[in-house]
MARBA-3410 file (N, C-alpha, C, O; in Angstrom, 1 decimal):
153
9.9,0.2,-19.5,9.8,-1.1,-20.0,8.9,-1.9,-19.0,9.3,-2.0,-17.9 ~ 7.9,-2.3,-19.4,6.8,-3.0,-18.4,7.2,-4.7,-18.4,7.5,-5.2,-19.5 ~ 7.2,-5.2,-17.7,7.9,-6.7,-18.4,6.6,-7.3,-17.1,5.9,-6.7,-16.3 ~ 6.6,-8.8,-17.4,5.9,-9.8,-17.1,6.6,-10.8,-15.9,7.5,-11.5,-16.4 ~ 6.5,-10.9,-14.7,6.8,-12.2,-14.1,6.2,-13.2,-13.8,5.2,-13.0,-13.0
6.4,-14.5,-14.1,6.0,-15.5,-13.6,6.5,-16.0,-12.0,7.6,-16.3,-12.0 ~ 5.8,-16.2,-10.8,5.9,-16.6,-9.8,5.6,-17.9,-9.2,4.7,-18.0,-8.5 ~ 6.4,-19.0,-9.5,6.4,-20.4,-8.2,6.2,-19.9,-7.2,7.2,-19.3,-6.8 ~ 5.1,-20.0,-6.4,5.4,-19.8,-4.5,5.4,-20.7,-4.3,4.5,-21.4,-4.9 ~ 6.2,-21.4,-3.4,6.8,-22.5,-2.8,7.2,-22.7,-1.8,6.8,-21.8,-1.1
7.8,-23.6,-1.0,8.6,-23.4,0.0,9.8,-24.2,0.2,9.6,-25.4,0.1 ~ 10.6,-23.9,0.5,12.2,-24.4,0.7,12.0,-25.7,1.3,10.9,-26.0,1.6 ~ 13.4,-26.6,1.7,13.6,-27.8,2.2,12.9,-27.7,3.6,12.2,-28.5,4.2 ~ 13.3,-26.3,4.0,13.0,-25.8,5.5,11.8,-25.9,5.8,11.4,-26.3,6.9 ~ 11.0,-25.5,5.0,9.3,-25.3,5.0,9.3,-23.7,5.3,8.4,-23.3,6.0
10.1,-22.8,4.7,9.9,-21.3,4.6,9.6,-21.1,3.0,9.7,-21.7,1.9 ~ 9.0,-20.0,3.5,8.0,-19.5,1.8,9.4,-19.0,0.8,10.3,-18.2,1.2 ~ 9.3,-19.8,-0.5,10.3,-19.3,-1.3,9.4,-18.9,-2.9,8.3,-19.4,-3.1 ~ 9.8,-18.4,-3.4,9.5,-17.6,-4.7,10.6,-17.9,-5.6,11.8,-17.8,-5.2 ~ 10.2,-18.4,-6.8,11.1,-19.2,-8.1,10.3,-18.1,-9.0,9.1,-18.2,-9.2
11.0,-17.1,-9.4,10.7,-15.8,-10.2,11.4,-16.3,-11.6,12.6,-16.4,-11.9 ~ 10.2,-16.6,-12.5,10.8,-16.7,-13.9,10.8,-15.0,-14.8,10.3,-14.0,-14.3 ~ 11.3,-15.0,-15.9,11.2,-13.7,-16.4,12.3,-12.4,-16.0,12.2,-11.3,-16.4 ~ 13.2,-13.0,-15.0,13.9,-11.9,-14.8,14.9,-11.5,-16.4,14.6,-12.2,-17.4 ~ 15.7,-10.8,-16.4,16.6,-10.3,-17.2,17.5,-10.9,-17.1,17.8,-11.5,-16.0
18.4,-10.9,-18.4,19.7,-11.5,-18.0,20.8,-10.6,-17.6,20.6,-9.5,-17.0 ~ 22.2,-11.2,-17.8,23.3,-10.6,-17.5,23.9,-9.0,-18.1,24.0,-8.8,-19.3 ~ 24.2,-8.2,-17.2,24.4,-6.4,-17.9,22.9,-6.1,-18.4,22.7,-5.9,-19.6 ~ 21.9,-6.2,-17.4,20.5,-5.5,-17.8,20.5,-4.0,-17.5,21.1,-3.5,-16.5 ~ 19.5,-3.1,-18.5,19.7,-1.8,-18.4,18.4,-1.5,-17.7,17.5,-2.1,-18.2
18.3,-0.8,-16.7,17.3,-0.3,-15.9,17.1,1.2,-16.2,18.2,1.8,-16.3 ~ 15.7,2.0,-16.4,16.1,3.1,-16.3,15.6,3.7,-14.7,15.3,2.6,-14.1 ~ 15.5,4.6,-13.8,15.2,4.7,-12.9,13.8,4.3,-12.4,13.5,3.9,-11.2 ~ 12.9,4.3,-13.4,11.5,4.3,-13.0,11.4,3.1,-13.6,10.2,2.9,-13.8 ~ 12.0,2.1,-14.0,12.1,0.7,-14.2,12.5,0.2,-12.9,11.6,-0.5,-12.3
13.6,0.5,-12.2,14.2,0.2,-11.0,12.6,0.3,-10.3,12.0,-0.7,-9.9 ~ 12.2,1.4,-10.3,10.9,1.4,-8.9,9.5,0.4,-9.7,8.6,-0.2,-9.1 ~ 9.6,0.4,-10.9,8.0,-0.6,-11.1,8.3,-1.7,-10.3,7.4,-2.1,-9.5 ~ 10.0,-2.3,-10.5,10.6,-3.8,-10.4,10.6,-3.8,-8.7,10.7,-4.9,-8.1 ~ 10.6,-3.0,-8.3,10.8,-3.1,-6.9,9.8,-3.2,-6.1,9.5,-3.8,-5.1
9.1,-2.0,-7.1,7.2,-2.6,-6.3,6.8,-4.0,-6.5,6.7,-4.7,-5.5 ~ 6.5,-4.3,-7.7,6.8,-6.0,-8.4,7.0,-6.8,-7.1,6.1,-7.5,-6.6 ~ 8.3,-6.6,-6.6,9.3,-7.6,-6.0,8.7,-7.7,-4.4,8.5,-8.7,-3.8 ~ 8.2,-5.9,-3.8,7.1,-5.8,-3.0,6.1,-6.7,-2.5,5.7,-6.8,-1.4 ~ 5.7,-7.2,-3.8,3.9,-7.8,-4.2,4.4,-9.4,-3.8,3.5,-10.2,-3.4
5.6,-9.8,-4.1,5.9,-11.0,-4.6,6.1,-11.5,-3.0,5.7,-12.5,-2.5 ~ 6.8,-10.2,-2.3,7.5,-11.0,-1.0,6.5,-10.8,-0.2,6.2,-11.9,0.2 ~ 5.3,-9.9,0.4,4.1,-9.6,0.4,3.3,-11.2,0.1,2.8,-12.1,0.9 ~ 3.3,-11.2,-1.0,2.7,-13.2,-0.7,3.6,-13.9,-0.2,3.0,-15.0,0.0 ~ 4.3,-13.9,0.0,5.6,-14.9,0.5,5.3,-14.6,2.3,4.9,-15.5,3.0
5.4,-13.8,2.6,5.0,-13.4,3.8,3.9,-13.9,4.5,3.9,-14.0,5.7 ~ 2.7,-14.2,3.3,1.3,-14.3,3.9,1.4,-15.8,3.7,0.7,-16.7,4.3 ~ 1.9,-15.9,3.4,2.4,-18.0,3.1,1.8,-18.7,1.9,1.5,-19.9,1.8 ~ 1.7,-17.6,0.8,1.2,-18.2,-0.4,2.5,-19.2,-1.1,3.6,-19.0,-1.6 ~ 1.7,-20.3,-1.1,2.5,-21.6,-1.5,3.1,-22.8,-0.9,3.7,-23.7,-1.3
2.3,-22.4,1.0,3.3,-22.8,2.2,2.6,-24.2,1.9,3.4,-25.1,2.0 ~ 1.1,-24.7,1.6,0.7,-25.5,1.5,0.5,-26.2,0.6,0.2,-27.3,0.9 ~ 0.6,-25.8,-0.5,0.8,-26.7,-1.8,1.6,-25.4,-3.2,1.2,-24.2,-3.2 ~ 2.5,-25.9,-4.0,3.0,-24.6,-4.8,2.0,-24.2,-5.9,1.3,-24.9,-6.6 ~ 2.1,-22.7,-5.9,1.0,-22.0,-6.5,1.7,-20.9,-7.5,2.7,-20.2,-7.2
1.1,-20.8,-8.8,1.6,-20.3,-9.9,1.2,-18.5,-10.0,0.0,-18.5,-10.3 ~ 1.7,-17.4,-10.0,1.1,-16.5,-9.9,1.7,-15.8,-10.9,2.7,-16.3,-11.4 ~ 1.0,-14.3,-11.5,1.7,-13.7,-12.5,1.6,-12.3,-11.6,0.8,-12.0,-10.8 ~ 2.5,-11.6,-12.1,2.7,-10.5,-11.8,3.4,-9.5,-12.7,4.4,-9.9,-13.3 ~ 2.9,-7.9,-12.9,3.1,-6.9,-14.1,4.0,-5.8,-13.6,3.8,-5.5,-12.4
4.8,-5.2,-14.1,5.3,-4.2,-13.9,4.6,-3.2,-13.8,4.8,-2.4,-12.9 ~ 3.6,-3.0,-14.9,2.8,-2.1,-15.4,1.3,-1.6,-14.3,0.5,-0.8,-14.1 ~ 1.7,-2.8,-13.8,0.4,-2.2,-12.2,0.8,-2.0,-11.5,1.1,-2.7,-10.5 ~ 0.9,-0.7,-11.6,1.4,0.5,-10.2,0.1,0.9,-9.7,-1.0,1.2,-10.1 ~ 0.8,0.6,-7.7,-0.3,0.9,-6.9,-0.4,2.0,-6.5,0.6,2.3,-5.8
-1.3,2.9,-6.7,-1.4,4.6,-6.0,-1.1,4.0,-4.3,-1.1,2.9,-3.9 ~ -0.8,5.1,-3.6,-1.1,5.0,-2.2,-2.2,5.7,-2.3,-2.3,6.7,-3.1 ~ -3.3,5.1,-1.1,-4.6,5.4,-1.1,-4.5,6.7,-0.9,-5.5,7.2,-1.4 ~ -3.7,7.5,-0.4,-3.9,9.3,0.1,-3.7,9.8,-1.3,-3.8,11.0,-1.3 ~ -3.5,9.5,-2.0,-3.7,9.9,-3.4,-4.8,9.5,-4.2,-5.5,10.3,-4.8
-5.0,8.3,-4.1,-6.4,7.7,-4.6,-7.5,8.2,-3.9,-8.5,8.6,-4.6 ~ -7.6,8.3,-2.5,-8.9,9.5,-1.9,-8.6,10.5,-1.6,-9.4,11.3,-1.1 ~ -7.6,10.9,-1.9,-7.4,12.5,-1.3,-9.0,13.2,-1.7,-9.7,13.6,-0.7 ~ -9.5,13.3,-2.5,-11.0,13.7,-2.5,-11.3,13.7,-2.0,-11.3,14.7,-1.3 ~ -12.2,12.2,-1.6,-12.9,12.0,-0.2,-12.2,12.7,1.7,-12.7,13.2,2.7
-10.7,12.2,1.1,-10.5,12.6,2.7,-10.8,14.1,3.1,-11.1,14.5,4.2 ~ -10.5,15.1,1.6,-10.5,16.4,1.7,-12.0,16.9,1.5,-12.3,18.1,1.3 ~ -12.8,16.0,1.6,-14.5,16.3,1.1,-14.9,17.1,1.9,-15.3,18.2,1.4 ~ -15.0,16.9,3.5,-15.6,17.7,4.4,-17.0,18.0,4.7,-17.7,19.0,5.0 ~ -17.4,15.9,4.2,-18.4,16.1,4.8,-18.3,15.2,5.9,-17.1,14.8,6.0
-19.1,14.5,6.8,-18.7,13.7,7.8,-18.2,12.8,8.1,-17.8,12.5,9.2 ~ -18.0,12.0,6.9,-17.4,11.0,6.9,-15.7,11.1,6.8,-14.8,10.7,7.6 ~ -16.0,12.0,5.1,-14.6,12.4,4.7,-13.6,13.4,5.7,-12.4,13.6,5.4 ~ -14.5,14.0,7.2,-13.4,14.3,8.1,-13.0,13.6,9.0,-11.8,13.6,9.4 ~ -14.2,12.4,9.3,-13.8,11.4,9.7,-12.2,10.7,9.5,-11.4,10.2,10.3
-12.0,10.8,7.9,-10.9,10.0,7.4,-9.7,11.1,7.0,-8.6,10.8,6.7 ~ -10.1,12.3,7.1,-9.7,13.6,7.3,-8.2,13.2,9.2,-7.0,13.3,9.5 ~ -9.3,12.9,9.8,-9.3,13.1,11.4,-8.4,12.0,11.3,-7.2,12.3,11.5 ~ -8.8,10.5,10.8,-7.4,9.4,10.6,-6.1,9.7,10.4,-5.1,9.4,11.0 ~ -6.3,10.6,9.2,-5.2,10.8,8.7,-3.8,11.9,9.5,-2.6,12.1,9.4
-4.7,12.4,10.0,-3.9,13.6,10.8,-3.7,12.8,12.0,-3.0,13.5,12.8 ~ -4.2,11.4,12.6,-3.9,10.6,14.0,-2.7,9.9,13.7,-1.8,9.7,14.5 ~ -2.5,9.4,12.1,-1.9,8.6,11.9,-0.1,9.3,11.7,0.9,8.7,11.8 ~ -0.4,11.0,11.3,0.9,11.7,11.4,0.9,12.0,13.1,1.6,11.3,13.8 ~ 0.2,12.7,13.6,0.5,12.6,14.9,-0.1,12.0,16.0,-0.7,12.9,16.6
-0.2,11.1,16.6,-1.5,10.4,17.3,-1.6,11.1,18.6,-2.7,11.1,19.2 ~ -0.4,11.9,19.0,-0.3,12.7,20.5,-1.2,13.7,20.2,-2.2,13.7,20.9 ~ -0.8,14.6,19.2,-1.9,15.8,19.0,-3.2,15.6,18.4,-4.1,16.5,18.6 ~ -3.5,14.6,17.8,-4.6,14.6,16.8,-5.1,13.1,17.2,-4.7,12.1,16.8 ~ -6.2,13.4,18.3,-7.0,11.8,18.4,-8.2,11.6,17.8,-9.0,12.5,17.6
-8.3,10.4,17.5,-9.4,9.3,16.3,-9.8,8.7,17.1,-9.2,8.2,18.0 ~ -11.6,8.6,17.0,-12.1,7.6,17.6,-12.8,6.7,16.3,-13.7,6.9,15.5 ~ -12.0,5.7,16.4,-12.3,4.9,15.1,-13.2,4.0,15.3,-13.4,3.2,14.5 ~ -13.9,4.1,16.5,-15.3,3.5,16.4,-16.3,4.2,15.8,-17.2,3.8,15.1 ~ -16.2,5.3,16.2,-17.2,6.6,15.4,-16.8,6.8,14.0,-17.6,7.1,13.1
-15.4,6.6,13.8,-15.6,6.3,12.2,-16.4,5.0,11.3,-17.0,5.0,10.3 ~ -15.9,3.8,12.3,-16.4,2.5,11.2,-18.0,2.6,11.8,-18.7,2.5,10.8 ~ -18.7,2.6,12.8,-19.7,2.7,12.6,-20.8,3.5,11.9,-22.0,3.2,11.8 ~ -19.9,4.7,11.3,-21.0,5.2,10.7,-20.8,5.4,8.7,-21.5,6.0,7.9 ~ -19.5,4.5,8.5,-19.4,4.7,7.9,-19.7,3.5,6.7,-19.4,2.3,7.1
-20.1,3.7,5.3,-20.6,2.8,4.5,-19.1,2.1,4.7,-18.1,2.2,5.4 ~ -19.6,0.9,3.2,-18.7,-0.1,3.0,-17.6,0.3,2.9,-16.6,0.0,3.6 ~ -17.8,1.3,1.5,-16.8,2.3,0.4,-15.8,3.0,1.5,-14.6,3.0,1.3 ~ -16.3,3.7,2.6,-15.1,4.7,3.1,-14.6,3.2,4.2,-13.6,2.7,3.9 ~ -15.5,2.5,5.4,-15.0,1.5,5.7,-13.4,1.0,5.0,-12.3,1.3,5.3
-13.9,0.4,3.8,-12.7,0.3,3.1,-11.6,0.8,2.4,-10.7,0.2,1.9 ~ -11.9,2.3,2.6,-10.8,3.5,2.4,-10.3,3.3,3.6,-9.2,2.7,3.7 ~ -11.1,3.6,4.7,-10.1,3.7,6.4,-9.1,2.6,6.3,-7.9,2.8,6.5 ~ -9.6,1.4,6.0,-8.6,0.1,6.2,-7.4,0.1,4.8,-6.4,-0.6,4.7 ~ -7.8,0.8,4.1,-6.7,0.6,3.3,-5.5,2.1,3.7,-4.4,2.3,3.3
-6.1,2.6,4.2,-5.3,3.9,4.4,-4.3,3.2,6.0,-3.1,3.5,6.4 ~ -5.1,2.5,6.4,-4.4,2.0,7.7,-3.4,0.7,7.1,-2.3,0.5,7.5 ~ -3.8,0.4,6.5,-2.5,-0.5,5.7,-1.5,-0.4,5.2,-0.4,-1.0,5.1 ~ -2.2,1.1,4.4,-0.5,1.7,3.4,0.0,1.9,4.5,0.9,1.1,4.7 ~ -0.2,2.5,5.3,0.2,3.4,6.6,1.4,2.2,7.4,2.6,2.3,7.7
0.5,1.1,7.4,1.6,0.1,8.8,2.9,-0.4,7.7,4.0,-0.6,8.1 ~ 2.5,-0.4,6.5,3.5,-1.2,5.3,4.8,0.2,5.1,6.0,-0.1,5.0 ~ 4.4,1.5,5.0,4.8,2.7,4.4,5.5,3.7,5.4,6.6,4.3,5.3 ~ 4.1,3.7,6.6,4.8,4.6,7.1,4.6,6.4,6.9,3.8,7.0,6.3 ~ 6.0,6.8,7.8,6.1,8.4,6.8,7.1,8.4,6.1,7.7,9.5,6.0
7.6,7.2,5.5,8.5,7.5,4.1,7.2,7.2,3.3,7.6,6.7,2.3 ~ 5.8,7.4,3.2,5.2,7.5,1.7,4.9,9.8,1.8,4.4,10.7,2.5 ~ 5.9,9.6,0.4,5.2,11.4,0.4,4.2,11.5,0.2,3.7,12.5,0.5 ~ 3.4,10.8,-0.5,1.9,11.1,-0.2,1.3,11.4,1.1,0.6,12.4,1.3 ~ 1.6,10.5,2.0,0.6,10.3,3.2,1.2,11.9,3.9,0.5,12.7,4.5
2.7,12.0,3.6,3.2,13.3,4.4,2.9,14.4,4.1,3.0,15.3,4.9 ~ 2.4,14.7,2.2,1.9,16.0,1.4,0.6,16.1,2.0,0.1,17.3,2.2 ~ 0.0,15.1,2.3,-1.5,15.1,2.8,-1.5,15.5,4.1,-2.4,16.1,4.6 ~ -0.6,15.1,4.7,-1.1,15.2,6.2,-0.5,16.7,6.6,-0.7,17.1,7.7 ~ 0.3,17.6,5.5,0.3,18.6,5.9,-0.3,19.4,5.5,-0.5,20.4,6.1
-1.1,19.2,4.2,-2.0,20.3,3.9,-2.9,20.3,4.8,-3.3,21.4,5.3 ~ -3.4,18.9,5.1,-4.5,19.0,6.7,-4.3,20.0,7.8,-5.1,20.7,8.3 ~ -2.9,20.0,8.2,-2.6,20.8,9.1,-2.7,22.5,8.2,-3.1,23.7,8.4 ~ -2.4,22.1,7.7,-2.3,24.1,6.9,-3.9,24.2,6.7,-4.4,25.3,6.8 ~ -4.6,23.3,6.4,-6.4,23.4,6.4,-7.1,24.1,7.9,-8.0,25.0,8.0
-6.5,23.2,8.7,-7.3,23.2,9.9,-6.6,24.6,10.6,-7.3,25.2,11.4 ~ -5.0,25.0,10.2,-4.6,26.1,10.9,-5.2,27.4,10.6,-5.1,28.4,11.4 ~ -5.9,27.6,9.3,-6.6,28.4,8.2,-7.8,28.8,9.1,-8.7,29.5,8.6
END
């Protein structure tokens, strides 16, 4: 079930960021599992602007979908990261710093300098899921072990 929320960002008496979520469900709502996770991503996005202080200065009306599910980027490039050409080891090389930084070092100057906009912007988004995610995303963990089974090859 894809549903629609409407978001007030605002902020409390306090002057902390609050969110007035219209659109929820009512009372005895049925969830199925992968409803549970759209809604929670949703809820993600919501506190994610609340965080960044959308609404801290005047209240601001936002919409937000169930139905826009975000890949984690190691799924969205896995191509590129697994390309093997200089760049894509480049981001190859991130990715294996970011599972183990003791064994596997990045010089991320040698990456952003030589690299276009497009991977530029893969690196920083891979470094974002990363700080938000972690290694509870199995993406970043399925990837970072095939690297290791690649490079032990």
């Amino acid at each position: 079930m894809n549903r629609t929320f409407t978001v007030k960002h605002t902020t409390d008496r306090r002057g902390r960021p609050l969110a007035v979520i219209d659109g929820l469900p009512g009372g005895a709502a049925e969830f199925s599992a992968e409803d549970l996770r759209k809604n929670a991503r949703t809820f993600e996005d919501i506190a994610d602007a609340c965080d960044q202080g959308v609404g801290a200065g005047y209240p601001e009306t936002a919409t937000y979908n169930t139905h826009q599910v975000r890949n984690s980027p190691f799924v969205t490039y896995r191509t590129e990261i697994l390309g093997g050409y200089s760049t894509g080891q480049r981001l190859a090389a991130l990715t294996l710093h970011l599972y183990n930084g003791a064994a596997h070092g990045v010089r991320l100057d040698n990456l952003l300098s030589n690299a276009d906009k497009r991977h530029t912007r893969i690196a920083l988004e891979l470094l974002a899921w990363y700080a938000k995610h972690g290694e509870n995303c199995i993406d970043f963990m399925n990837l970072a072990r095939h690297l290791l089974e690649r490079e032990a090859a």
